[in-house]
C-alpha positions in Angstrom: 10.9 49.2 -5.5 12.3 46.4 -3.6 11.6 43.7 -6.0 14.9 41.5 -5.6 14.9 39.7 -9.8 14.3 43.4 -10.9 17.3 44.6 -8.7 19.2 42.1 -9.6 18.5 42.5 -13.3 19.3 46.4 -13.2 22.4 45.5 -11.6 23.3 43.6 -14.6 22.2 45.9 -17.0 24.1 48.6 -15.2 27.4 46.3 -15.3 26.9 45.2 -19.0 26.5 49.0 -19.6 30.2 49.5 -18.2 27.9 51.8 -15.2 30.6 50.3 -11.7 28.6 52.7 -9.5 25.5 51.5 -10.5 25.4 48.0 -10.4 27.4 48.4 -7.2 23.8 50.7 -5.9 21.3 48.4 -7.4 23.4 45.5 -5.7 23.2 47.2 -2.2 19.4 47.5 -3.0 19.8 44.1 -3.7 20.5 42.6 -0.3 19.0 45.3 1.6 15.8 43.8 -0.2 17.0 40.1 -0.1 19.5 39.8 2.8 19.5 36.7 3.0 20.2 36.2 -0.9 24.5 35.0 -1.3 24.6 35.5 -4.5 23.8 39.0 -4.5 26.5 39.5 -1.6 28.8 37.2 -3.7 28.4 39.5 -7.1 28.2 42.9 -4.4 31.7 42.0 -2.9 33.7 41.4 -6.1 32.1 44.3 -7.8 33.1 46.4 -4.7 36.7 44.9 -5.2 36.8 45.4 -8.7 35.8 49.1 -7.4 38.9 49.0 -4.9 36.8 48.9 -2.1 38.4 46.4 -0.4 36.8 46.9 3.4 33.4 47.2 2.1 33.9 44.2 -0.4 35.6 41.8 2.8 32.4 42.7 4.7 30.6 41.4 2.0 32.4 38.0 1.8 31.9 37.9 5.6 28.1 38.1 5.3 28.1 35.5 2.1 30.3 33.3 4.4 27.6 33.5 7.2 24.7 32.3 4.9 27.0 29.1 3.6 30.6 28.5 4.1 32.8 27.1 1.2 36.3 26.9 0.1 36.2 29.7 -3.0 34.4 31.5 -0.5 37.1 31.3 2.6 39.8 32.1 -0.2 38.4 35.3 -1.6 38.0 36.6 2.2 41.6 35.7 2.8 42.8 37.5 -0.7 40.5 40.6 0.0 41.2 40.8 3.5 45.2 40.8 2.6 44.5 43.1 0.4 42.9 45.4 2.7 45.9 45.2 5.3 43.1 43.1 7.3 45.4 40.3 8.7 42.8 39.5 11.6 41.1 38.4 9.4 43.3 36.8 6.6 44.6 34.4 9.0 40.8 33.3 10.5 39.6 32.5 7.2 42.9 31.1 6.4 42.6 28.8 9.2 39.1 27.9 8.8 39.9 27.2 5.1 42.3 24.2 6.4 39.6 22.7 8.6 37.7 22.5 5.1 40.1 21.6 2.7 43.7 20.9 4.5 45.4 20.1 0.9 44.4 24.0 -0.2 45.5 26.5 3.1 48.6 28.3 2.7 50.1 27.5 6.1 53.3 29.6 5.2 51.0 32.6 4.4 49.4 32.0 8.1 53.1 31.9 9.2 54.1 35.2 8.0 50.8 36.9 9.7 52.1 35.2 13.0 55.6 36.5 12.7 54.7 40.1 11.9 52.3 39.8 15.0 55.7 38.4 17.1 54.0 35.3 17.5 57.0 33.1 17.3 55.1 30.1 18.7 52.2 30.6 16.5 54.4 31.0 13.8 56.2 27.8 14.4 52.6 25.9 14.3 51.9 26.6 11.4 54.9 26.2 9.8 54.8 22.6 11.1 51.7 22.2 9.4 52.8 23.6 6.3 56.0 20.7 6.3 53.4 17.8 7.3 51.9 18.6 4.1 55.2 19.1 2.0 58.2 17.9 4.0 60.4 18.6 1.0 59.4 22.7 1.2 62.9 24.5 1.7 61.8 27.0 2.5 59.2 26.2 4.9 62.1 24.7 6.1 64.4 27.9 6.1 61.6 30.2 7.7 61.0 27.2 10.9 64.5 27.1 11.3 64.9 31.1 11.8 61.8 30.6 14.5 63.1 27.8 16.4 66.7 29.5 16.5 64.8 32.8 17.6 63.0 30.7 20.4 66.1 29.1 21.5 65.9 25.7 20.0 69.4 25.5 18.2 69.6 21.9 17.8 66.2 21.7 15.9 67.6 24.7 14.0 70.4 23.3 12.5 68.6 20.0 11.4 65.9 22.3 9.9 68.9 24.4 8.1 70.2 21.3 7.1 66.8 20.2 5.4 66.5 23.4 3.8 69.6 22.7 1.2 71.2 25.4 -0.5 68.6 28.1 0.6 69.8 27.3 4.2 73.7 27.0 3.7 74.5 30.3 5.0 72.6 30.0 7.9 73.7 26.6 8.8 77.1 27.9 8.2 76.9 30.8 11.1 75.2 28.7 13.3 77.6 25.6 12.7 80.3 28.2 13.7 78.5 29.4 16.8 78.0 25.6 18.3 81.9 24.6 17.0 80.3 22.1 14.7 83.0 20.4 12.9 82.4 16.8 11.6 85.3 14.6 14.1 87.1 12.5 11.3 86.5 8.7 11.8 88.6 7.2 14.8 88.0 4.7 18.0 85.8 5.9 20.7 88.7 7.3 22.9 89.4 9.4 19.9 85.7 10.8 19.0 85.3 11.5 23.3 88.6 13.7 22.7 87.8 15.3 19.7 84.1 16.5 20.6 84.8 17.1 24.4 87.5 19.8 22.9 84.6 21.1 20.8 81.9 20.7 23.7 84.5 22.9 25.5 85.1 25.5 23.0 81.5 26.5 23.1 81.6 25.7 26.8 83.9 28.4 26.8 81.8 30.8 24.7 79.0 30.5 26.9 80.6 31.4 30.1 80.7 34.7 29.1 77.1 35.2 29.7 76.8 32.8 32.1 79.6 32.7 34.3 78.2 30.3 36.4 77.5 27.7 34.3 78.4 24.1 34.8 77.5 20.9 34.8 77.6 17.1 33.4 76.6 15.8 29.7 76.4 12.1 29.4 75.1 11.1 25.5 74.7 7.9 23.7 75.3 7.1 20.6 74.0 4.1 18.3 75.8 3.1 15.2 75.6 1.0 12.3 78.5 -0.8 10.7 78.8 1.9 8.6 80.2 3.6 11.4 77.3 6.2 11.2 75.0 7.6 14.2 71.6 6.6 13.7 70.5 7.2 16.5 71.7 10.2 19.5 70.2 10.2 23.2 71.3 12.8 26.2 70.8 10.8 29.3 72.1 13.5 31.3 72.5 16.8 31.3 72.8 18.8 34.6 74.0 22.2 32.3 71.0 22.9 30.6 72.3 25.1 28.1 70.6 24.8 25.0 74.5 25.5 22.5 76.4 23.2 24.7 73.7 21.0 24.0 73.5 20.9 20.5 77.1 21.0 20.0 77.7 17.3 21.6 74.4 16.4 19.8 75.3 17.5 16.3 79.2 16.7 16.7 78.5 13.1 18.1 75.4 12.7 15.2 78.4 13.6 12.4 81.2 11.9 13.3 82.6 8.3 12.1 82.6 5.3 14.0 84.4 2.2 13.8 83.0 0.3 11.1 81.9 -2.9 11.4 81.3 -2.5 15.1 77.7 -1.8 15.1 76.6 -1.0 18.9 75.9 1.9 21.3 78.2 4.3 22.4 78.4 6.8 25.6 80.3 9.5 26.2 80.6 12.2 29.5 81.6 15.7 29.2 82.1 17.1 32.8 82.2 21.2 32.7 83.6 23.6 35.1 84.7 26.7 35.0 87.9 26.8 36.4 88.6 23.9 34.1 
């Protein structure tokens, strides 16, 4: 009776024969008999999805995977857990896939699992990991812009909005709004220190709002090319450690035009006070 080849050959008869349920039986004879047999757990668990089984059939990757771990294996637990609302489980095998074959995980898919969970950070991981692998994914680079705007990272977010092109625009727009982002026209230094302190204090401004109390000094430096571009933005200073005020000197001072053909660094100081 517990003869694995003639299970395993009344299985197939049983399949051939259109008999599901029986195959399915002889195959859970099958390993009861042989437990240490994969194949048999291999051909159980895709017979028990075929069936619509999904728990039973993710158990039965899980054992397979215990006797010898591969890639086809890791991705039909990851599909059958998904399947099964099992996301526990999706993202472990998920993970484990990239240790094995890094070119093949699905990152992004890890991502989403993470975000339903509210794990913003580990959401932000592996989306990272997904862009190391294709830094020109839009949107990989729309979905880690969202995250790092959600954990308070607004300068990273608007380069990642940036990067994500048109899928990005209309979030880039709002937040280009928020932080008074407006591109300073080309002009001498004097002119640019003018131009973004007035911006620098429109979202100075803003902030006070919540955070009546907030002041401070921003000293930045710039180094440009003779192009007159910024290729290069550093905060030396900042004793107002707010994360918009922040990012609006960064971006405004990365976008404007310098003086061309007077390639060399640049600083500028933005004191802030409320009574200002």
């Amino acid at each position: 009776p517990g003869h694995p080849p003639a299970l395993r050959l009344l299985a197939d008869l049983a399949g051939d024969a259109g008999d599901a349920s029986g195959a399915v039986d002889d195959l859970y004879k099958l390993v009861a008999a042989s437990p240490r047999d994969r194949g048999a757990r291999v051909a159980l668990a895709r017979r028990l999805q075929a069936k619509g089984d999904l728990a039973a059939a993710r158990d039965q990757w899980k054992a397979a995977l215990a006797l010898q771990e591969d890639v086809d294996g890791l991705l039909a637990l990851a599909e059958v857990s998904r399947l099964a609302g099992d996301k526990p489980d999706e993202q472990r095998s998920l993970e484990r896939l990239s240790q094995l074959d890094p070119s093949g995980t699905e990152w992004k898919r890890i991502a989403e699992i993470r975000l339903a969970a509210g794990d913003l950070d580990g959401a932000e991981k592996a989306l990272r990991r997904a862009l190391a692998r294709d830094p020109k994914d839009a949107k990989a680079s729309l979905t880690l812009a969202q995250v790092t705007l959600r954990l308070g990272k607004p300068q990273e977010a608007l380069e990642l909005f940036r990067a994500a092109g048109a899928d990005g625009a209309a979030d880039r727009e709002a937040l280009e709004r928020r932080l008074n982002v407006e591109r300073p026209a080309r002009g001498d230094v004097a002119a640019i220190q003018r131009a973004v302190g007035a911006l620098i204090d429109r979202t100075y401004r803003s902030r006070l709002k919540e955070l009546p109390r907030l002041s401070g000094r921003l000293t930045v430096r710039v180094t440009a090319d003779g192009a007159g571009g910024a290729t290069l933005v550093e905060v030396l200073e900042d004793s107002v450690h707010d994360d918009d005020v922040r990012a609006c000197a960064y971006w405004n001072l990365r976008d404007a035009a310098y003086p061309v053909n007077k390639p060399g660094r640049y600083s500028f100081s933005f004191t802030l006070r409320p009574g200002r």
